[in-house]
C-alpha positions in Angstrom: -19.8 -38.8 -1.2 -21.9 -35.6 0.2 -20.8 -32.4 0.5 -19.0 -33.1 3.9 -17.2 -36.0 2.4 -19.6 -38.8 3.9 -19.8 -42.0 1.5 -23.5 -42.2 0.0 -25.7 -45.0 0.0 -28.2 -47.3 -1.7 -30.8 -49.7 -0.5 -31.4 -53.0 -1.9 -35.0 -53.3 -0.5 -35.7 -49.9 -2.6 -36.5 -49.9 -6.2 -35.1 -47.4 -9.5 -38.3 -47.6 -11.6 -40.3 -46.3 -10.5 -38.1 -44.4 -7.8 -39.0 -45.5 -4.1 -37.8 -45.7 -0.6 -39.1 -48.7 1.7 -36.3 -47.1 4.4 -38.7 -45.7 6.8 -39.5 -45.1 10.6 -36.9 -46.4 12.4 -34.6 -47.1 9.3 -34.2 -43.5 8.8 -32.7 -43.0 12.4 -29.2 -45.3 11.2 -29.8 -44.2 7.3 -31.2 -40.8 6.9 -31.7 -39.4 3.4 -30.1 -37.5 1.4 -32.6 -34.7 1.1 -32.8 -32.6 -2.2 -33.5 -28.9 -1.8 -36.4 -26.8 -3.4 -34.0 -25.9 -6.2 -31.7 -28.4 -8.8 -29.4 -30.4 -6.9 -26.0 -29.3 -7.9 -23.2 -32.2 -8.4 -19.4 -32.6 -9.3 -18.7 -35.4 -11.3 -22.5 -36.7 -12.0 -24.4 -36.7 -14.8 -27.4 -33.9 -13.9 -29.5 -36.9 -16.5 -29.1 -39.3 -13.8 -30.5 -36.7 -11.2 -33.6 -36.9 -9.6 -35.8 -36.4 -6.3 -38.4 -38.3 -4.4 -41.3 -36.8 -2.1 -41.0 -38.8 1.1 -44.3 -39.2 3.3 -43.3 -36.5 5.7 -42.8 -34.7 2.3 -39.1 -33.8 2.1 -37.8 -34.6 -1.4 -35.0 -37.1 -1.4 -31.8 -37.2 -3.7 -31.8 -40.0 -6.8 -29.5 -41.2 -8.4 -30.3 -43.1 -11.7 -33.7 -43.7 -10.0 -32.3 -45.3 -6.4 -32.8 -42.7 -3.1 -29.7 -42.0 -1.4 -29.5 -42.2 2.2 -25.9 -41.8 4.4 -25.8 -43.9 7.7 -25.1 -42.9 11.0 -22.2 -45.1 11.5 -19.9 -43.7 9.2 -18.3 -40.7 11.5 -15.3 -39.7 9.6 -15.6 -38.5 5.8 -14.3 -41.2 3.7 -15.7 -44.0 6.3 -17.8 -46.7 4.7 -18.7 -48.6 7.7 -22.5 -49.3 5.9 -20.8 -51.2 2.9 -22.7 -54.4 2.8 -24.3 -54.4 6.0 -27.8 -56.5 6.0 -30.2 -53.6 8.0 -33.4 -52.9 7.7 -34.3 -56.2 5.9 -31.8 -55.7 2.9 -28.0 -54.8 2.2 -26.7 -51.5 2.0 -24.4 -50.2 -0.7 -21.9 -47.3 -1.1 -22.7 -46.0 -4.7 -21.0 -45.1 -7.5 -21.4 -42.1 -9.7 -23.7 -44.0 -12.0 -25.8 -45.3 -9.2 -24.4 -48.7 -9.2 -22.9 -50.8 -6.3 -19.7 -49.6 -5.0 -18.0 -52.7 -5.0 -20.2 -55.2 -7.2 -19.1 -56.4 -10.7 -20.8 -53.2 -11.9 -18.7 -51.1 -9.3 -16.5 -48.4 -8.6 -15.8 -45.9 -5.9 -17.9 -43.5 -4.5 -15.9 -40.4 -5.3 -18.1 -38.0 -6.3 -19.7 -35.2 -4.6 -23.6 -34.3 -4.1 -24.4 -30.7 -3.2 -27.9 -29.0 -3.0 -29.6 -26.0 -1.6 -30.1 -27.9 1.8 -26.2 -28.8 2.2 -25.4 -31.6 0.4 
């Protein structure tokens, strides 16, 4: 989760090596990313290793985690809501992920329970 305590997501349409986001435009409206500050993002519960930022095309860097951007999605109103868990949007599903950047939920799962902080809030 973010700083507020909204679950974080992946995007399978987006790719860890190299690092990418294909959520753009309209996507961004329901799934906005989890933007990385000018300084080191500062977690709980992360390994810094697994870490990392993206320049988007409107040049904001985005969050990484073990190479996937992060996004949270509009629909989730409460912190702890998951309501983007699985959902087929933007021409791919949409995972809650864990603190090793896997999907929440997959054989390779867990919970999203950690928290992602950075100059910008989260």
């Amino acid at each position: 989760v973010n700083g507020q305590g909204m679950t974080v997501y992946r995007f399978d349409a987006d790719s860890n090596n190299p690092p990418t986001s294909n959520c753009s435009s309209s996507c961004t409206t329901y799934w906005p990313p989890v933007t990385a500050g000018s300084g080191t993002p500062q977690v709980q519960g992360i390994s810094a290793s697994l870490l990392g930022t993206i320049t988007r095309s409107d040049g904001t860097k985005q969050l990484t985690l073990a190479g996937w951007p992060l996004y949270t999605f509009t629909g989730d109103h409460a912190a702890g809501d998951a309501k983007g868990q699985g959902l087929n949007a933007s021409g791919a599903k949409w995972w809650a992920v864990t603190p090793t950047g896997a999907k929440a939920g997959s054989s390779s799962g867990g919970s999203p329970s950690s928290t992602y902080t950075s100059g910008s809030g989260y």
